[in-house]
PDB file of N, H, CA, C and O in Angstrom:
ATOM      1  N   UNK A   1     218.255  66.340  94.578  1.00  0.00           N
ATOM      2  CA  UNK A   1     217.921  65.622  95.797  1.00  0.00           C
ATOM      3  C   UNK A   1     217.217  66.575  96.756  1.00  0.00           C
ATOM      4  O   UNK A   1     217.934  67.473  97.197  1.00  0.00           O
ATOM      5  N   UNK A   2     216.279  66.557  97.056  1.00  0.00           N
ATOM      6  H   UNK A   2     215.696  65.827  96.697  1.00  0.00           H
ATOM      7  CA  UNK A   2     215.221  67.113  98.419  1.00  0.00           C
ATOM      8  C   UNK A   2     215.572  66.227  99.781  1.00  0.00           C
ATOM      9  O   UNK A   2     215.221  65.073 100.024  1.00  0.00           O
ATOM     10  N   UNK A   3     216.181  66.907 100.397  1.00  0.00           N
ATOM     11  H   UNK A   3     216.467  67.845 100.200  1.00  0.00           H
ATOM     12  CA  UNK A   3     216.320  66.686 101.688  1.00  0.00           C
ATOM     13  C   UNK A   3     215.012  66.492 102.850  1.00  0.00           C
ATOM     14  O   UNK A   3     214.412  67.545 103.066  1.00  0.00           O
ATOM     15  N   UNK A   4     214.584  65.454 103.503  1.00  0.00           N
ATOM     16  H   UNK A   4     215.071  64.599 103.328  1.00  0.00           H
ATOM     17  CA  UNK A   4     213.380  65.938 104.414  1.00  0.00           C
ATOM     18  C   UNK A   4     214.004  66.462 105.373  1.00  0.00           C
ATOM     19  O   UNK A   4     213.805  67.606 105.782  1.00  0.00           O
ATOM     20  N   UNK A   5     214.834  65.651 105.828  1.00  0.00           N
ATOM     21  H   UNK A   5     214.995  64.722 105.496  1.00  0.00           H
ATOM     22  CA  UNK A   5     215.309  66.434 107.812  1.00  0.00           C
ATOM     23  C   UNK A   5     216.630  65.788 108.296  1.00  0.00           C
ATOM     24  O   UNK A   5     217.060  64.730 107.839  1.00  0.00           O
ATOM     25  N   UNK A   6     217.077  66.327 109.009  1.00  0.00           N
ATOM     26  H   UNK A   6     216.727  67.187 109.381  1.00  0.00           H
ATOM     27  CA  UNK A   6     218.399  65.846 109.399  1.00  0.00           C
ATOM     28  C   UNK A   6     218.634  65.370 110.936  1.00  0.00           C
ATOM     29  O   UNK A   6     218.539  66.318 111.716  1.00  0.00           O
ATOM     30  N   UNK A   7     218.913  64.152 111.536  1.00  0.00           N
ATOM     31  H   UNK A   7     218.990  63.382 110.903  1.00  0.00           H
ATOM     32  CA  UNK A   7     219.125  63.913 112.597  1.00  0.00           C
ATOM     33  C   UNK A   7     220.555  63.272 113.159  1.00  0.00           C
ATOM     34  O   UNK A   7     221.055  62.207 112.799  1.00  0.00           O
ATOM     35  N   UNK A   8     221.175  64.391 114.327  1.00  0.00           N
ATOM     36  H   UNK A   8     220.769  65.257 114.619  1.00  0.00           H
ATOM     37  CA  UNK A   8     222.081  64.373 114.637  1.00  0.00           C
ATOM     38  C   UNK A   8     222.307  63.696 115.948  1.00  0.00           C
ATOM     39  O   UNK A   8     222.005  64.107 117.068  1.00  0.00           O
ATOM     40  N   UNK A   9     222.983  62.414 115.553  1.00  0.00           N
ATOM     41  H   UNK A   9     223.229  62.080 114.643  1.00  0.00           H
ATOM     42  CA  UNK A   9     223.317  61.282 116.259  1.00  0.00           C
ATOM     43  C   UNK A   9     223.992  61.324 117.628  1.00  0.00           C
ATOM     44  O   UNK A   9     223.784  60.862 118.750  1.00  0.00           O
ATOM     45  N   UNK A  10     225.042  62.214 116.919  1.00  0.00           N
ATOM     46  H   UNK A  10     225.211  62.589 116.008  1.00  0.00           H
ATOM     47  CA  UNK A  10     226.592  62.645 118.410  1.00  0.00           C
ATOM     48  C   UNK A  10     227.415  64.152 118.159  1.00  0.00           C
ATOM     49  O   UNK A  10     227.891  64.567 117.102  1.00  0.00           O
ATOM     50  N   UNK A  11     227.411  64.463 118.794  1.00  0.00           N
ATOM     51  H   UNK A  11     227.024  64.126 119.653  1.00  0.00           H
ATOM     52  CA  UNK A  11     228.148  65.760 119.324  1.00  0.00           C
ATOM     53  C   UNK A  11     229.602  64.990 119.703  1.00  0.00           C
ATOM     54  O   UNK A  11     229.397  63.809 119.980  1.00  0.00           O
ATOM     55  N   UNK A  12     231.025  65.381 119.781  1.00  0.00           N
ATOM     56  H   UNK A  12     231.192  66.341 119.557  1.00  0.00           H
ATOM     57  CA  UNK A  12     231.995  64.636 120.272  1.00  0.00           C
ATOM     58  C   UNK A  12     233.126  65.861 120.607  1.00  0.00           C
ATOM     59  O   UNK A  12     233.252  66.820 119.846  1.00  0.00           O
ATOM     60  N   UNK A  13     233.713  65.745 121.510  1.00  0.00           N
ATOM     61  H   UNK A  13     233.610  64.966 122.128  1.00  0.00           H
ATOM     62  CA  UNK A  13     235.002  67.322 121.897  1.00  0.00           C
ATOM     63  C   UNK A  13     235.639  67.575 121.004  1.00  0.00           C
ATOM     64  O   UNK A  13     235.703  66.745 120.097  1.00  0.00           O
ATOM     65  N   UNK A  14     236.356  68.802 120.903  1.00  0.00           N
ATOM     66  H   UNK A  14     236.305  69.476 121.640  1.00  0.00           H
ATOM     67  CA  UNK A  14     237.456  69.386 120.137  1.00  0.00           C
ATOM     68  C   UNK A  14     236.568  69.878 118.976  1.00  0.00           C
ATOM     69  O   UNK A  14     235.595  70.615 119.139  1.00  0.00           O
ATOM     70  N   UNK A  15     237.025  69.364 117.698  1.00  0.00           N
ATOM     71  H   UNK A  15     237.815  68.765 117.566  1.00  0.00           H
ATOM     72  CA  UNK A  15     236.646  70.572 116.446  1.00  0.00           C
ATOM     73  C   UNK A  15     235.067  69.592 116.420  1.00  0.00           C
ATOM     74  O   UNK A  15     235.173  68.397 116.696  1.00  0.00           O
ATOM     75  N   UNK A  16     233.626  70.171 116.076  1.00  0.00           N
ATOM     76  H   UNK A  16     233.540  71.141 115.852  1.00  0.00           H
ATOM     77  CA  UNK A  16     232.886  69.377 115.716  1.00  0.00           C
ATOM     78  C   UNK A  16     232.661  68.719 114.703  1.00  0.00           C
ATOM     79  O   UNK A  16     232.479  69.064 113.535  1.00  0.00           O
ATOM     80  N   UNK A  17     232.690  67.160 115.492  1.00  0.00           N
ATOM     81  H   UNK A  17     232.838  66.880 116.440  1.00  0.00           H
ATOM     82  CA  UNK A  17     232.550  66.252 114.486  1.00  0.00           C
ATOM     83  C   UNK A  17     231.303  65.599 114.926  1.00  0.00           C
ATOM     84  O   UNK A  17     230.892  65.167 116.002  1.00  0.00           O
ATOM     85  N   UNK A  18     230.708  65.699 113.372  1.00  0.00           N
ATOM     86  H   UNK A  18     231.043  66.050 112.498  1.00  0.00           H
ATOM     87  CA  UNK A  18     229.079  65.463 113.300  1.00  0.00           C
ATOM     88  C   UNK A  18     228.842  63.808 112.863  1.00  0.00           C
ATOM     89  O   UNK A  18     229.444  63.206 111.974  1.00  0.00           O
ATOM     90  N   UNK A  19     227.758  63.266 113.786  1.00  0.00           N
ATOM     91  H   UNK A  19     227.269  63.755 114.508  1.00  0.00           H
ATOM     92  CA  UNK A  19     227.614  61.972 113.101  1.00  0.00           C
ATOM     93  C   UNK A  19     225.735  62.342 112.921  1.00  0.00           C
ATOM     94  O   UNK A  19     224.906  62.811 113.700  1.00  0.00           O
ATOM     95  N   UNK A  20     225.687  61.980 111.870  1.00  0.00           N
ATOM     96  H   UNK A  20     226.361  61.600 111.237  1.00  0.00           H
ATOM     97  CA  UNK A  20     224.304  62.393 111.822  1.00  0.00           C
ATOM     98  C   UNK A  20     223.849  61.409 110.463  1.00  0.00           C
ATOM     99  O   UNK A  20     224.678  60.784 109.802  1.00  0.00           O
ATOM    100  N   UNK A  21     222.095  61.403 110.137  1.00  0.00           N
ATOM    101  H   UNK A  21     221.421  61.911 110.673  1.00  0.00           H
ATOM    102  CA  UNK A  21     221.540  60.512 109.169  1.00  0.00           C
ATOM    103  C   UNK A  21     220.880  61.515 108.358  1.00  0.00           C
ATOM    104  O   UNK A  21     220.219  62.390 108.918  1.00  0.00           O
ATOM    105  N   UNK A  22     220.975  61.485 107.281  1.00  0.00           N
ATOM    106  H   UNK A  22     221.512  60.775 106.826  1.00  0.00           H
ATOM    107  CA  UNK A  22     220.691  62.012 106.115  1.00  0.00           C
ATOM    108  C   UNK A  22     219.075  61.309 105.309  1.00  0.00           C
ATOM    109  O   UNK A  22     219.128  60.480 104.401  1.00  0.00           O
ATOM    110  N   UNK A  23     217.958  61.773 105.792  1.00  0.00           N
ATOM    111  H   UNK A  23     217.916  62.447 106.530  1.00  0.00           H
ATOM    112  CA  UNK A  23     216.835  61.196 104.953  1.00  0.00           C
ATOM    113  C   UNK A  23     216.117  61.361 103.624  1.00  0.00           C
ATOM    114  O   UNK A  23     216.215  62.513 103.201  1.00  0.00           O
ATOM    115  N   UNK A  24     215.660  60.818 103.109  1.00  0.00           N
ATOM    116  H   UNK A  24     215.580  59.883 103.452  1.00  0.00           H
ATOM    117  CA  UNK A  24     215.551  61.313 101.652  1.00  0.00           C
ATOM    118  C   UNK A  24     213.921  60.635 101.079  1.00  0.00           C
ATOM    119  O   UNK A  24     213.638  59.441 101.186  1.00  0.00           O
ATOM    120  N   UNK A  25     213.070  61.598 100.527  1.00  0.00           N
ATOM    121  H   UNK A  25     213.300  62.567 100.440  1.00  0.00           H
ATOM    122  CA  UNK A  25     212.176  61.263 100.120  1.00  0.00           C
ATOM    123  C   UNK A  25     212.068  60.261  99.224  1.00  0.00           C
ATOM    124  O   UNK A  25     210.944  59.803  99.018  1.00  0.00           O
ATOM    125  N   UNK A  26     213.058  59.797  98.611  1.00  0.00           N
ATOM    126  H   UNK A  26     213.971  60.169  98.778  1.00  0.00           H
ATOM    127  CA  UNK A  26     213.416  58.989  97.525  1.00  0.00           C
ATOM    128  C   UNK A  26     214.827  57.952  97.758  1.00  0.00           C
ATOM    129  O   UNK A  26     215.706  58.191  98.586  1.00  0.00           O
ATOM    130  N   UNK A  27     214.812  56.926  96.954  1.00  0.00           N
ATOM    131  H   UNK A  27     214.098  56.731  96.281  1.00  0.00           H
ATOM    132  CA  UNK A  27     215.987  56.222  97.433  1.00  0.00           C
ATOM    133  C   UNK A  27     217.017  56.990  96.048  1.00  0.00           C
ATOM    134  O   UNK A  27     217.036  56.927  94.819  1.00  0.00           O
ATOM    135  N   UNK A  28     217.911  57.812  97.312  1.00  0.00           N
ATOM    136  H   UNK A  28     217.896  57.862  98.310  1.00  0.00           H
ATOM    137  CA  UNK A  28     219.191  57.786  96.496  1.00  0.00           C
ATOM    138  C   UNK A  28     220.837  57.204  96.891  1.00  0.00           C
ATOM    139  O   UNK A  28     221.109  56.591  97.923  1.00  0.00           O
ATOM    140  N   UNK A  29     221.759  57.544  95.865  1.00  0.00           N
ATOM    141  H   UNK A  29     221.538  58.041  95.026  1.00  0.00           H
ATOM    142  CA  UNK A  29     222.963  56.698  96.082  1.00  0.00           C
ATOM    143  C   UNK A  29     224.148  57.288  97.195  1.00  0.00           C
ATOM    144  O   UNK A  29     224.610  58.428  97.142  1.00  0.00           O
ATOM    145  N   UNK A  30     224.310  56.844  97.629  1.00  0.00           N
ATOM    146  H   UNK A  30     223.934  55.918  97.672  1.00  0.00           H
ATOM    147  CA  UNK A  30     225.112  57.102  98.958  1.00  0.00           C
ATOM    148  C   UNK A  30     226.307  57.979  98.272  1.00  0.00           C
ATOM    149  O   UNK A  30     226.785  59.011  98.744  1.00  0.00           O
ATOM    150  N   UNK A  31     226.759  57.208  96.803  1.00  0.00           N
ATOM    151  H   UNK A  31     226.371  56.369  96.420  1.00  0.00           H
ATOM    152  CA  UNK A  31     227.955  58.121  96.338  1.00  0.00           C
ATOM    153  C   UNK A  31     228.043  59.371  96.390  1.00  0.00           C
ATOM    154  O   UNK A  31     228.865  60.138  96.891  1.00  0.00           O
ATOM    155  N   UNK A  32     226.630  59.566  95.526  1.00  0.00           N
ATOM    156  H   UNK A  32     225.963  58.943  95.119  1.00  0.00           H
ATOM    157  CA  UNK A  32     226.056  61.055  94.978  1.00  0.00           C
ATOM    158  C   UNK A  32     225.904  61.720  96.250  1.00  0.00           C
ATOM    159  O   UNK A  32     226.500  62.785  96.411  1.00  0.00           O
ATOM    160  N   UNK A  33     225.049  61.150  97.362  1.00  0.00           N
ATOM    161  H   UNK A  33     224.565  60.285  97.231  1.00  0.00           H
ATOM    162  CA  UNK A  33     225.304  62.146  98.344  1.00  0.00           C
ATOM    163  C   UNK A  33     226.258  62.632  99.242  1.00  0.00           C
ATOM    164  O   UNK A  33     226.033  63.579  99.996  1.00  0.00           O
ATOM    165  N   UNK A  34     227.428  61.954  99.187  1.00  0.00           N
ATOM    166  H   UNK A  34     227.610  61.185  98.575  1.00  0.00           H
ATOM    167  CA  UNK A  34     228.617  61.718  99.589  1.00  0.00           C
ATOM    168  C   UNK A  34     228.982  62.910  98.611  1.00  0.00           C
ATOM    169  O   UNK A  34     228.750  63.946  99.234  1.00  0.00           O
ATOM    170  N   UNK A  35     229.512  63.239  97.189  1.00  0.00           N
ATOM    171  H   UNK A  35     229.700  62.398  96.682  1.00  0.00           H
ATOM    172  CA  UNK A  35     229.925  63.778  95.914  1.00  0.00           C
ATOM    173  C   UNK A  35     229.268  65.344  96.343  1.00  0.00           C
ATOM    174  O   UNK A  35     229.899  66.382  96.138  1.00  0.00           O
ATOM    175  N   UNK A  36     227.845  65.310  96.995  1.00  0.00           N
ATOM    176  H   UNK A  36     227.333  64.467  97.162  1.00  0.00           H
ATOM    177  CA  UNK A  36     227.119  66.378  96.746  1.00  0.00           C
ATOM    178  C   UNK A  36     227.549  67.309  97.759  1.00  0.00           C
ATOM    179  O   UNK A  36     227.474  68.527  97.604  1.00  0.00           O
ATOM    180  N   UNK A  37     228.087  66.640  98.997  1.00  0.00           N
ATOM    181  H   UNK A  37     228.148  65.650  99.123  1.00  0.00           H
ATOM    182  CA  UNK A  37     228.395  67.440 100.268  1.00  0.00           C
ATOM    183  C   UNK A  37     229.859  67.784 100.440  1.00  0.00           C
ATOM    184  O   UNK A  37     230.250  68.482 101.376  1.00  0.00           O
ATOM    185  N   UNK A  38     230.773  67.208  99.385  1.00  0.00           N
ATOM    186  H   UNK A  38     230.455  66.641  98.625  1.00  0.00           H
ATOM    187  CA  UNK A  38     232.378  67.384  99.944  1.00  0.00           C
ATOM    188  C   UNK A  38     231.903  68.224  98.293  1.00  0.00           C
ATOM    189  O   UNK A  38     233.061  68.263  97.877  1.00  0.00           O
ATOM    190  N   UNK A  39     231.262  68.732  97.395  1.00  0.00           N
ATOM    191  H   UNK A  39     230.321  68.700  97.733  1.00  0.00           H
ATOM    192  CA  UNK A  39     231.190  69.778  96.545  1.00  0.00           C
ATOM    193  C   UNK A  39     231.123  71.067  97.276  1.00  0.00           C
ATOM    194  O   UNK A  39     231.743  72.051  96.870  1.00  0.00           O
ATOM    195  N   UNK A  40     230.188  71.092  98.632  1.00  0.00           N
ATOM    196  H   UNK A  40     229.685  70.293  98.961  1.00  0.00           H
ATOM    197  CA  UNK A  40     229.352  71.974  99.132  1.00  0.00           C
ATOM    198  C   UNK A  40     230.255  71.913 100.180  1.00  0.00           C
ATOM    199  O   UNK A  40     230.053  72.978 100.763  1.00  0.00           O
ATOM    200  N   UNK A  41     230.863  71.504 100.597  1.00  0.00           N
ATOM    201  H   UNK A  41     231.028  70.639 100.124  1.00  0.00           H
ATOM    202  CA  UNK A  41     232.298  71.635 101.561  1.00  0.00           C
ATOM    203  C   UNK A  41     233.160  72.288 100.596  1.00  0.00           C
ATOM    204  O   UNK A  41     233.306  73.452 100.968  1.00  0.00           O
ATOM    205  N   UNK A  42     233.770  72.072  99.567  1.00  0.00           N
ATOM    206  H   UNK A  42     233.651  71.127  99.265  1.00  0.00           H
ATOM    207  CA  UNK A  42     234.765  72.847  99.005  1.00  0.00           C
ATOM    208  C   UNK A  42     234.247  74.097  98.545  1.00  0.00           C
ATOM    209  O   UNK A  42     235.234  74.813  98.377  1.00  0.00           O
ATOM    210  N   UNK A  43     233.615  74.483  98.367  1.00  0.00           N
ATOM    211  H   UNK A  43     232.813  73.901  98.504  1.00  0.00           H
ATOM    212  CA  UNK A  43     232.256  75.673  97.789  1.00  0.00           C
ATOM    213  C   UNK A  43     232.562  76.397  99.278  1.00  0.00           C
ATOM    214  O   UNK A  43     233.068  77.509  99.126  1.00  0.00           O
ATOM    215  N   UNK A  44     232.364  76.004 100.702  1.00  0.00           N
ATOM    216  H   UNK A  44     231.953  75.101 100.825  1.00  0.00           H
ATOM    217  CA  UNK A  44     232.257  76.892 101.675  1.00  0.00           C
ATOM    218  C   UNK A  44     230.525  77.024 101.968  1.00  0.00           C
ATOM    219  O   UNK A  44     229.903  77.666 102.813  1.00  0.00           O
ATOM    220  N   UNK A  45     230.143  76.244 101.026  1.00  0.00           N
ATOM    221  H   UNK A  45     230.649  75.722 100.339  1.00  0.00           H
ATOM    222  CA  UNK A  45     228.602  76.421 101.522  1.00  0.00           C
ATOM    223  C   UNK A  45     227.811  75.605 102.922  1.00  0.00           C
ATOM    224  O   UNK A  45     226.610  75.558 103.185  1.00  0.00           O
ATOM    225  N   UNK A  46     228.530  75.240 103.378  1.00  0.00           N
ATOM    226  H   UNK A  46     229.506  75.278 103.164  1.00  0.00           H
ATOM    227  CA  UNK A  46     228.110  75.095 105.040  1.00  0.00           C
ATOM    228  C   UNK A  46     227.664  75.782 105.824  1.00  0.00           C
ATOM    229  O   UNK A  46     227.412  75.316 106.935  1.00  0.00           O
ATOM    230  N   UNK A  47     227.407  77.134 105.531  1.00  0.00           N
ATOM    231  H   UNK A  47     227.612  77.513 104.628  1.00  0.00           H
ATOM    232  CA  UNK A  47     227.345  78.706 106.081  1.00  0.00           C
ATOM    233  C   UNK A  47     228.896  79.229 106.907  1.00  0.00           C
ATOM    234  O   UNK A  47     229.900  79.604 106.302  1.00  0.00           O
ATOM    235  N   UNK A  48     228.756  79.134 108.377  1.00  0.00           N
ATOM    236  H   UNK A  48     227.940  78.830 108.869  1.00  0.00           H
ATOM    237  CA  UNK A  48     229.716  79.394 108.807  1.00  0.00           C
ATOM    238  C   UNK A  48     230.699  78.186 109.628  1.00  0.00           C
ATOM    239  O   UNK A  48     231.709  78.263 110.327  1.00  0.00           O
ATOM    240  N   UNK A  49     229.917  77.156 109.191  1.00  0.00           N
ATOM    241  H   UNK A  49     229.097  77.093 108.623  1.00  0.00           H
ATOM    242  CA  UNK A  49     230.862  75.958 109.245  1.00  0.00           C
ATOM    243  C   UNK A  49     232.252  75.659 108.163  1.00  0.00           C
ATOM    244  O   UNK A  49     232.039  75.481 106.964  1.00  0.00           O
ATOM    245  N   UNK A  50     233.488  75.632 108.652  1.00  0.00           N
ATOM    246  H   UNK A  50     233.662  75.776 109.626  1.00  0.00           H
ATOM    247  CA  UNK A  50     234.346  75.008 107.682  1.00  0.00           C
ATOM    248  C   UNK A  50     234.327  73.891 108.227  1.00  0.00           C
ATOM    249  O   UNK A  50     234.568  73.623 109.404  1.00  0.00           O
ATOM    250  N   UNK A  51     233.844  72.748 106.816  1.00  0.00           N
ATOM    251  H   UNK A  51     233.647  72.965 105.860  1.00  0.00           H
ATOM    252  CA  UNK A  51     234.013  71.378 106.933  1.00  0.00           C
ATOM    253  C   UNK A  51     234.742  71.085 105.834  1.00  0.00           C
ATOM    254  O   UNK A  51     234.849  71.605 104.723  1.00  0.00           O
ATOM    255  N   UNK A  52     235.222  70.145 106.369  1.00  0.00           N
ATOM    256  H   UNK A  52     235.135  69.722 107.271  1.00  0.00           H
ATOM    257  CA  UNK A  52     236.759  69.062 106.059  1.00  0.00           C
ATOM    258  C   UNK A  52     236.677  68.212 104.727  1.00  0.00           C
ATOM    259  O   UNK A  52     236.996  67.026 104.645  1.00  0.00           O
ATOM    260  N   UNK A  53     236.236  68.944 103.771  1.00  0.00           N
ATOM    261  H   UNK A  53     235.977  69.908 103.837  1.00  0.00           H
ATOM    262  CA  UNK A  53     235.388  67.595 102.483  1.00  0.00           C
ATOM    263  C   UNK A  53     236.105  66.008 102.324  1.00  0.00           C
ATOM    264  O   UNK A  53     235.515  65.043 101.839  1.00  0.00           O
ATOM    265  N   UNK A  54     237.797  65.993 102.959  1.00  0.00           N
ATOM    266  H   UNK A  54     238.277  66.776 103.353  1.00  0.00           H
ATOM    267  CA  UNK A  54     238.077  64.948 103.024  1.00  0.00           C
ATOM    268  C   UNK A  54     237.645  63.941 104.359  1.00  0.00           C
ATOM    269  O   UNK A  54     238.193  62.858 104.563  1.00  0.00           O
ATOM    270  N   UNK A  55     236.424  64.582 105.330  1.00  0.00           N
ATOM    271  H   UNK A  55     235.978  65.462 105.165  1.00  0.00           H
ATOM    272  CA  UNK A  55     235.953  63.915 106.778  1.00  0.00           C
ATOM    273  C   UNK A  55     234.379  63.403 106.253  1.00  0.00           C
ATOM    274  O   UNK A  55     233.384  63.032 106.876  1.00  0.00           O
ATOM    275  N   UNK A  56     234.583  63.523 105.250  1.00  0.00           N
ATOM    276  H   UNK A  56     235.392  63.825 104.744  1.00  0.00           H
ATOM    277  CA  UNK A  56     232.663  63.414 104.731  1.00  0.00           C
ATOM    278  C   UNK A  56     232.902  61.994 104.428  1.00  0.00           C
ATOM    279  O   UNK A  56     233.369  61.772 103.311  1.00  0.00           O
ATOM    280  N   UNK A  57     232.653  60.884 105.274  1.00  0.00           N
ATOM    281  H   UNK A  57     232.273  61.064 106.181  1.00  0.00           H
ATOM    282  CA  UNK A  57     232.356  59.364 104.915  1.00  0.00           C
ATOM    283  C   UNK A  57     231.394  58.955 105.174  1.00  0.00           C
ATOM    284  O   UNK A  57     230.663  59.748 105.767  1.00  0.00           O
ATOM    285  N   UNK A  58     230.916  57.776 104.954  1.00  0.00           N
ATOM    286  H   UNK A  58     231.511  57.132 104.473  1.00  0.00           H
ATOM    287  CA  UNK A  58     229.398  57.113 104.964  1.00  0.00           C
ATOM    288  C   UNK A  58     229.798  56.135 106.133  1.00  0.00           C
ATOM    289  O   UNK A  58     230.804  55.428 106.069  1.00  0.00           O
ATOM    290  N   UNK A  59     228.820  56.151 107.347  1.00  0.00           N
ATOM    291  H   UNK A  59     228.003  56.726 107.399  1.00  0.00           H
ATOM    292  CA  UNK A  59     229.599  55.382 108.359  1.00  0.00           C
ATOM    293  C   UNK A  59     229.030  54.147 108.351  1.00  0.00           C
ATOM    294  O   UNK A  59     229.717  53.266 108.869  1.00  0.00           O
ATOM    295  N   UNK A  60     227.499  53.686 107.716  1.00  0.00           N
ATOM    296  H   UNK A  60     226.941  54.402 107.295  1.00  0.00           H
ATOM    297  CA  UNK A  60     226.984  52.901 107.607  1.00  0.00           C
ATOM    298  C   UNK A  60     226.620  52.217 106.440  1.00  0.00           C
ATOM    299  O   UNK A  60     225.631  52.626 105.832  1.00  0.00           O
ATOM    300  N   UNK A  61     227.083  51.495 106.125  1.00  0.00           N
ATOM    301  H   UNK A  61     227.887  51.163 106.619  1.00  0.00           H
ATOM    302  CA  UNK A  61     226.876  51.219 104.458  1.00  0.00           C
ATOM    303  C   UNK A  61     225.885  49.810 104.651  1.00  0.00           C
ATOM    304  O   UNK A  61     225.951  48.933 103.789  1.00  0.00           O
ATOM    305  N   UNK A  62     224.925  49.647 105.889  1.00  0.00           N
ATOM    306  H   UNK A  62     224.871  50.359 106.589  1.00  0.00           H
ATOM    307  CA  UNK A  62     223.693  48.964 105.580  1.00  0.00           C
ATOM    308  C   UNK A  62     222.746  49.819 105.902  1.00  0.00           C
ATOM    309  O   UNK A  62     221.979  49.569 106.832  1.00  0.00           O
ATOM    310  N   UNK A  63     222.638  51.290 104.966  1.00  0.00           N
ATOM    311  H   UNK A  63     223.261  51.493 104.211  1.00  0.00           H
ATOM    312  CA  UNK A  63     221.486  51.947 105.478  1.00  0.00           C
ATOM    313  C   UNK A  63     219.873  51.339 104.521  1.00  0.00           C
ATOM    314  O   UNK A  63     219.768  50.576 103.560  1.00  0.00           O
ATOM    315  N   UNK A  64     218.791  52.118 105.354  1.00  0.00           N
ATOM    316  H   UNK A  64     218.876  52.738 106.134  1.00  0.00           H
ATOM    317  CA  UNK A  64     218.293  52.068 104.775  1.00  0.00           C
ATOM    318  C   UNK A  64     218.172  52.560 103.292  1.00  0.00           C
ATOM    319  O   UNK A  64     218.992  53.407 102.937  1.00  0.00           O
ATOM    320  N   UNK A  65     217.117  52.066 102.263  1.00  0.00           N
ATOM    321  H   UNK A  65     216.452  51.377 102.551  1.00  0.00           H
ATOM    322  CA  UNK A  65     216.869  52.772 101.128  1.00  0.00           C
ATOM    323  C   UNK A  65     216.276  54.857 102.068  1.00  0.00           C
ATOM    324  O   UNK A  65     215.733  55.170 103.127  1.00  0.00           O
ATOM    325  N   UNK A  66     216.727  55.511 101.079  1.00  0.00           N
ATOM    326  H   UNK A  66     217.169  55.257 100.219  1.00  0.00           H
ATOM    327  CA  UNK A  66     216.289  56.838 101.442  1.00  0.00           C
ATOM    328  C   UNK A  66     216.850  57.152 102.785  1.00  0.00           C
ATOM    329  O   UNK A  66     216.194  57.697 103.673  1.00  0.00           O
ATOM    330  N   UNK A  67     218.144  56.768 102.897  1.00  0.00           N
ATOM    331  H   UNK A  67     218.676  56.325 102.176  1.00  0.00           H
ATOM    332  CA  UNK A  67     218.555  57.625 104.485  1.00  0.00           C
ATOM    333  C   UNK A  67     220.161  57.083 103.882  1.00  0.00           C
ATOM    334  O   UNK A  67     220.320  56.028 103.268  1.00  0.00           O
ATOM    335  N   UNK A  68     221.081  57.900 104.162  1.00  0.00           N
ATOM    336  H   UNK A  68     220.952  58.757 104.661  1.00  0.00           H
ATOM    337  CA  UNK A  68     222.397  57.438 104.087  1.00  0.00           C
ATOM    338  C   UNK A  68     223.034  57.942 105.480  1.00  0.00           C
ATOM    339  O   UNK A  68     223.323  59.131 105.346  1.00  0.00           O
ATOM    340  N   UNK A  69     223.352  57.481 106.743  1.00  0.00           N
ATOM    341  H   UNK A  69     223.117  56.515 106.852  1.00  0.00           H
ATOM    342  CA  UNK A  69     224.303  57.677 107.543  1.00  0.00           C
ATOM    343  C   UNK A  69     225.896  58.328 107.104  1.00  0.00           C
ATOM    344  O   UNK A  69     226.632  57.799 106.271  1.00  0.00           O
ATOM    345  N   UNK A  70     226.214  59.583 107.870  1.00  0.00           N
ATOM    346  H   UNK A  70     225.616  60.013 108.546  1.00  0.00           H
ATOM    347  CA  UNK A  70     227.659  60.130 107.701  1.00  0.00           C
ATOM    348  C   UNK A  70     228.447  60.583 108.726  1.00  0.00           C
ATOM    349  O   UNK A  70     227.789  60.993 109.683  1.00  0.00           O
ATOM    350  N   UNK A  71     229.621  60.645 108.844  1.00  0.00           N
ATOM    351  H   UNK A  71     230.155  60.312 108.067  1.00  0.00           H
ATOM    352  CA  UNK A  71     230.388  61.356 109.734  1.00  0.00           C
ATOM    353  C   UNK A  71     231.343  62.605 108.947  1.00  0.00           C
ATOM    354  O   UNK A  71     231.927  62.470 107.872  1.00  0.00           O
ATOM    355  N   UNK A  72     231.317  63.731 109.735  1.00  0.00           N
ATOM    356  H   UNK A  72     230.842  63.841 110.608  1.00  0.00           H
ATOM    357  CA  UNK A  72     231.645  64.350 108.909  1.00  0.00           C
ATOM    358  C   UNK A  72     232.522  65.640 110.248  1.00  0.00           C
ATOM    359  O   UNK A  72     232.126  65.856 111.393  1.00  0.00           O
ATOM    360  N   UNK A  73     233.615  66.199 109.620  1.00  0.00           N
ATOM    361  H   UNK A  73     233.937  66.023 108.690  1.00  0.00           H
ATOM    362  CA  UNK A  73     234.333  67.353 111.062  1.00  0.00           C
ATOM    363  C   UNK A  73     234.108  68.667 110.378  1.00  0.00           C
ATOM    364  O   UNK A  73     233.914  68.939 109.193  1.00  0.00           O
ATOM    365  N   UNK A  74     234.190  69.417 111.476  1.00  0.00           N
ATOM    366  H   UNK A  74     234.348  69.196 112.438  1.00  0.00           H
ATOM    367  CA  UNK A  74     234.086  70.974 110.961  1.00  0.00           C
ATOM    368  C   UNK A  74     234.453  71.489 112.203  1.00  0.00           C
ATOM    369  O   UNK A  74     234.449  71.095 113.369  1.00  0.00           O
ATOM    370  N   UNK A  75     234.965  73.095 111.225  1.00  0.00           N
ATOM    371  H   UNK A  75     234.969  73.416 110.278  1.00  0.00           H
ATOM    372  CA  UNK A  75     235.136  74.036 112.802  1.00  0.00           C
ATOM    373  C   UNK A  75     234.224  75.208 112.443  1.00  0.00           C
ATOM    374  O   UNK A  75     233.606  75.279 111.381  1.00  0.00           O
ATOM    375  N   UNK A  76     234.188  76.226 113.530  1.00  0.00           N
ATOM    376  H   UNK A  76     234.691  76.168 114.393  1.00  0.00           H
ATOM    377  CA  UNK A  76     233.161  77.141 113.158  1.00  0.00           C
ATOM    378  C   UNK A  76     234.488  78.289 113.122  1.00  0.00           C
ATOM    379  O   UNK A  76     234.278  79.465 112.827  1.00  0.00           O
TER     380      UNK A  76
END
């Protein structure tokens, strides 16, 4: 999956929790990208974000084709 860009919806207090849209040059499956990021959450590959791989949900499940909406927490 090639990522184009990422746009971040809401900022919210306490630990950050990200609501942001996920775009995609191609239409892919919300699962897989869902599967691909709580991999890369348990991995630690967030850089210096620890995120929560069990906070990684799809908040919109009428997205468009090629964009999947998520909410997702982390601390730094």
């Amino acid at each position: 999956m090639q990522r184009i860009f990422v746009v971040v919806v809401v900022f919210r207090c306490g630990s950050v929790i990200v609501d942001l849209v996920l775009r995609f040059n191609k239409v892919v499956s919300e699962s897989d990208v869902i599967s691909a990021l709580k991999t890369a959450a348990q991995q630690g590959d967030f850089g210096k974000f620890n995120v929560d791989p069990d906070s990684i949900k799809a908040t919109d499940t009428g997205s468009t084709q090629g964009a999947v909406r998520l909410l997702l927490t982390s601390t730094v």
